[in-house]
N, C-alpha and C positions, 0 to 999 in steps of 0.2 A: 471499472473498465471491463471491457469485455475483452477475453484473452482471442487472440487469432495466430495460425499457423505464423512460423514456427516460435513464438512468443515459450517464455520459458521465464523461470522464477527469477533467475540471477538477470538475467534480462532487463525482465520490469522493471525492481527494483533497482537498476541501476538508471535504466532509463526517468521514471518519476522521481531519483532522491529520494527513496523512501530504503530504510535497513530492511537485510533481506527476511532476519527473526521476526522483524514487526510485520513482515507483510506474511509471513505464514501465521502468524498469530493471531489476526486480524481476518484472516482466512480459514479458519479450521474447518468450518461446516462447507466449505467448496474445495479445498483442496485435500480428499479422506486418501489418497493414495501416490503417494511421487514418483510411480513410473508410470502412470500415466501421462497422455497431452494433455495442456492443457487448454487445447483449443475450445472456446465454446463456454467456458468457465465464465462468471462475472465475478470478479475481484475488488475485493475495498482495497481504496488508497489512500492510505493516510500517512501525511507525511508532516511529523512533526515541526518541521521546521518552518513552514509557512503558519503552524498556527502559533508557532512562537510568536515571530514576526507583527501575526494580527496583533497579538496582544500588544504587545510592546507599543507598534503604532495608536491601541486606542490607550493606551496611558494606565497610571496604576491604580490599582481596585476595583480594575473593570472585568477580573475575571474571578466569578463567584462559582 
């Protein structure tokens, strides 16, 4: 996603369902400085919980 005015970390991640640790961590090489905006940023989202979900629905042993 691409971050726009006034978007902000606790934000996102609240907004997507994604934890806030995982989304800086997932972000290191775009978020190098926290008091900056982060307008303009493109941020990965990944949110555990729907790729749980995949799995589960395609059944077991299907994640190798």
């Amino acid at each position: 996603m691409q971050a726009q005015p006034p978007d902000y970390l606790s934000g996102i991640a609240l907004r997507y369902k994604v934890p806030l640790q995982r989304l800086l961590l997932d972000n290191t090489a775009a978020i190098t400085d926290l008091d900056k905006p982060l307008a303009g940023k493109r941020l990965l989202l990944c949110n555990m919980q729907s790729r749980e979900r995949t799995a589960r629905a395609a059944g077991p042993g299907s994640m190798h």
